[in-house]
Phi, psi and omega in degrees: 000131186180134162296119193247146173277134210268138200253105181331154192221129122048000220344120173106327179307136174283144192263133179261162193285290176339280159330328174266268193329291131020273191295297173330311185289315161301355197258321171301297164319291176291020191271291187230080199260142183310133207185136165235157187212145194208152185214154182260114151324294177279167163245147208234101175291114170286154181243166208303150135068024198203125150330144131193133205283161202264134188249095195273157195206041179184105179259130151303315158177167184224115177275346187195040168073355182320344221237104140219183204285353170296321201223080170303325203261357181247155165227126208280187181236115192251340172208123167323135189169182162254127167264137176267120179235110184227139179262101188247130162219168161221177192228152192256025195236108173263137160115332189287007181103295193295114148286117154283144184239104177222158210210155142268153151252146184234138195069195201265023197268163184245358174214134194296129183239143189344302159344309192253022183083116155255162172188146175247149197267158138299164164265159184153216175268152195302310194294319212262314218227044167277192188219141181214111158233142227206108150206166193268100195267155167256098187242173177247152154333302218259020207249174170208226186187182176180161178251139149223154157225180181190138185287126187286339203294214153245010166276156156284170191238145179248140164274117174274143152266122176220198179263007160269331230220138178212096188280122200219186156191168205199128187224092204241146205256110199276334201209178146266000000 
């Protein structure tokens, strides 16, 4: 699945069964764009002072094979493009000091770097001591991606799940 630039025609041009068929499939395509969207159910214990990616167990939908349950923590890239990639977790452990941090990583890197977005938490209640990031990644077919987060403190941090808090991420393919 991939968008192809539609090749210009003419004044006068004949539309061939090629072109049209072209033009269906891109159309079909922006239609239905690669895209994933995914949630932790459960809650998932971080350890102090350490990346670690975020772990998923619910899929909303998959447009393109992006996801599965083999490999909870990555989400692959199956057709190139720029992606909107945005990430939400909060953390339940109040009063202690500690920031939650969460980031992408792209490939096979272990730690979320600027580049790819950070975004930081309050220390607090899960609603005051989430983390929510929102960026545009350029990725290839073979690369894939993963949420990490990390507690600043010496404690571990639980990514909570409740009926406020849903830890989730959702990843849609914007451009070529």
């Amino acid at each position: 699945m991939a968008f192809s630039n539609p090749s210009t025609k003419a004044v006068g041009s004949v539309l061939t069964a090629a072109n049209w068929n072209e033009q269906v499939a891109n159309t079909d395509f922006l239609a239905r764009p690669p895209s994933v969207s995914l949630t932790r159910t459960t809650e998932q214990s971080l350890a102090a002072a350490a990346w670690r990616s975020l772990s998923w167990n619910a899929e909303g939908w998959d447009t393109d094979t992006m996801w599965s349950s083999t490999a909870p923590t990555r989400i692959d890239i199956n057709t190139a493009g720029k992606y909107l990639c945005t990430a939400n977790a909060a953390r339940s452990t109040a009063g202690d000091g500690n920031i939650l941090t969460i980031g992408f990583t792209v490939g096979g890197s272990t730690t979320a770097v600027p580049n790819n977005g950070v975004a930081a938490g309050n220390e607090g209640s899960p609603s005051a001591g989430g983390a929510t990031i929102t960026r545009i990644l350029s990725l290839t077919s073979t690369q894939f991606i993963r949420v990490q987060g990390i507690s600043n403190g010496s404690t571990a941090a639980t990514i909570v799940h409740s009926s406020v808090h849903v830890p989730s991420v959702s990843v849609l393919w914007v451009s070529s």
